[in-house]
Every structure is written in structure tokens, then in C-alpha cells.
N, C-alpha and C positions, 0 to 999 in steps of 0.2 A: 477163538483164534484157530484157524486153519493149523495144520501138522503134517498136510501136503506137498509134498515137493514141484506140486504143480500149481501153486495159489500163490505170489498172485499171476495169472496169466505169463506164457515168456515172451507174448508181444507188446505186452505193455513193459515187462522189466526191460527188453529190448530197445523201447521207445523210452523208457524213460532215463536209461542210462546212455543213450545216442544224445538226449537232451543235454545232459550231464558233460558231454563231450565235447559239445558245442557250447557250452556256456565254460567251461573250461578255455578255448580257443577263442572266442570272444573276449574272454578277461584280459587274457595275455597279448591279445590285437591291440586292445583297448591300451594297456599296460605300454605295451611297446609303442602306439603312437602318442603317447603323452607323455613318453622319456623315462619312462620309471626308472629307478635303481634297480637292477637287478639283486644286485649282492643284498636288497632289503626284500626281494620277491623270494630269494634262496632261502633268507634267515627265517619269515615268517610266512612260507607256504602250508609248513606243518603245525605251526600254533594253533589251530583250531582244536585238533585234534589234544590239547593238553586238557581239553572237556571231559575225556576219560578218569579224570581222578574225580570227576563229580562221584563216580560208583563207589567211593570210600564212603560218601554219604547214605547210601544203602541204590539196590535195581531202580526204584521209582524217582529219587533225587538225579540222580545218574544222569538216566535217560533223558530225562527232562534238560538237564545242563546242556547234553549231547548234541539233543537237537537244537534250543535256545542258536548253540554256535554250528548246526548245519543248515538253516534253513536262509534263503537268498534273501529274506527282511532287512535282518539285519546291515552286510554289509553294501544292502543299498542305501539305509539312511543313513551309516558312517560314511558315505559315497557321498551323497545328496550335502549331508552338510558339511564337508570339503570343501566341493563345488561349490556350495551359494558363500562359505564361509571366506573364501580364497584359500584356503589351507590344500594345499597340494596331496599334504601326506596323506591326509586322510582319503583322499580318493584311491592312490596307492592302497590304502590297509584297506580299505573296502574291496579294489579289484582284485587284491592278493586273498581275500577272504573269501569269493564268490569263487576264485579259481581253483582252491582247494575244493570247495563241496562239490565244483564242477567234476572234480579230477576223483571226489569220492563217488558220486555217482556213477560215472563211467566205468567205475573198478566194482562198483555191485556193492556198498556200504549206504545204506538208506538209515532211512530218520527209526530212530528205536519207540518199541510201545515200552510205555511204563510201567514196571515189574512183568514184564515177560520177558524171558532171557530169549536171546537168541532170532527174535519176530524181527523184522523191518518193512516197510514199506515197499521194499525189491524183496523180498521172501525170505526164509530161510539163511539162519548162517550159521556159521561154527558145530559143535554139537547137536543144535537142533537140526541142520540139514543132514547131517552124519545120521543120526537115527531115523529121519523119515524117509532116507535113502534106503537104510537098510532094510524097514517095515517092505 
């Protein structure tokens, strides 16, 4: 695992947090043309993020949870089956779930590796950029 503050590249963190941006802004298009509640896009924009008490199960359960609830899989099939199901809400939790990881990308919070503190997929964070700053 790289301990460079230059890995992984910053044209791809660039590119891949602009992605992050736009899927973000698509959610909430999406969201906004199919009527959504907002006051249920408010309550559970940050529910993903409750993935963080996976790390009471030790770095490697953690991470794993983390990701499970960041990655766009998920709330496409909550999406998909909505849509074919007739269930509305669930397209709701689904575009409200892809608009947070949109909104976590954008802001430079990538998918974590397991038991390594501090690594993501956009590089460096917390402490571990702190010190490889200072090296």
C-alpha cells in the first residue's frame, strides 16, 4: 500500500470525485422528477454513513460494512426493485442512497481497504495523510 501523498494519481482523484458530483446531481434530478419527499431525502441522506459502527467489530469488519453501504450496487437493486415492484419508496431509498455516496465522493471519502487505517480508493486520509505530508 502506497504512504504517498501522491498515489493514487490527482487526475484521477479529480475524475473520480467530479464523477461523484454528477452522480450526486443526477440522483437529486432523478429524485426531484419523480416527486420525492424531501423531508425523507433530509432524514436519510446520512444513513449510510451509520456503516461506521461496523469498526466496533474490529478495521477489517468495519471497512467491509463501509463499503457494502458505499458502493452504487446496492442502491441500484433497492432502485430496480421499486421500479419493477411498484413500490415508490424504494426508488426513493435507493436515489437517496446513491446521492449520499455521490456527495461522499465528491467531498474525497472513497471505499476503505480492509485493516488498513486511513487508505482509500481517493488516497490518503486523516492521519495517514498527516504523516505522509509531513515525510
Amino acid at each position: 500500500m502506497s504512504s504517498t501523498p501522491d498515489f493514487p494519481p490527482h487526475e484521477i482523484i479529480r475524475q473520480l470525485r467530479l464523477e461523484g458530483l454528477f452522480a450526486l446531481a443526477a440522483a437529486a434530478a432523478v429524485y426531484w422528477f419523480i416527486g420525492g419527499n424531501w423531508w425523507l431525502f433530509a432524514a436519510l441522506l446520512l444513513a449510510p454513513d451509520l456503516a461506521f459502527f461496523g469498526y466496533a467489530l474490529g478495521e477489517k469488519a468495519g471497512a467491509r460494512i463501509y463499503n457494502f453501504m458505499h458502493t452504487y450496487t446496492h442502491p441500484l437493486i433497492i432502485g430496480a426493485i421499486g421500479w419493477f415492484a411498484g413500490w415508490p419508496v424504494l426508488i426513493e431509498i435507493g436515489l437517496i442512497w446513491a446521492a449520499h455516496i455521490g456527495a461522499d465522493r465528491a467531498l474525497g471519502y472513497g471505499l476503505k481497504y480492509p485493516g488498513v487505517s486511513g487508505h482509500t480508493h481517493l488516497g490518503l486520509m486523516g492521519q495517514a495523510k498527516k504523516h505522509a505530508n509531513a515525510s
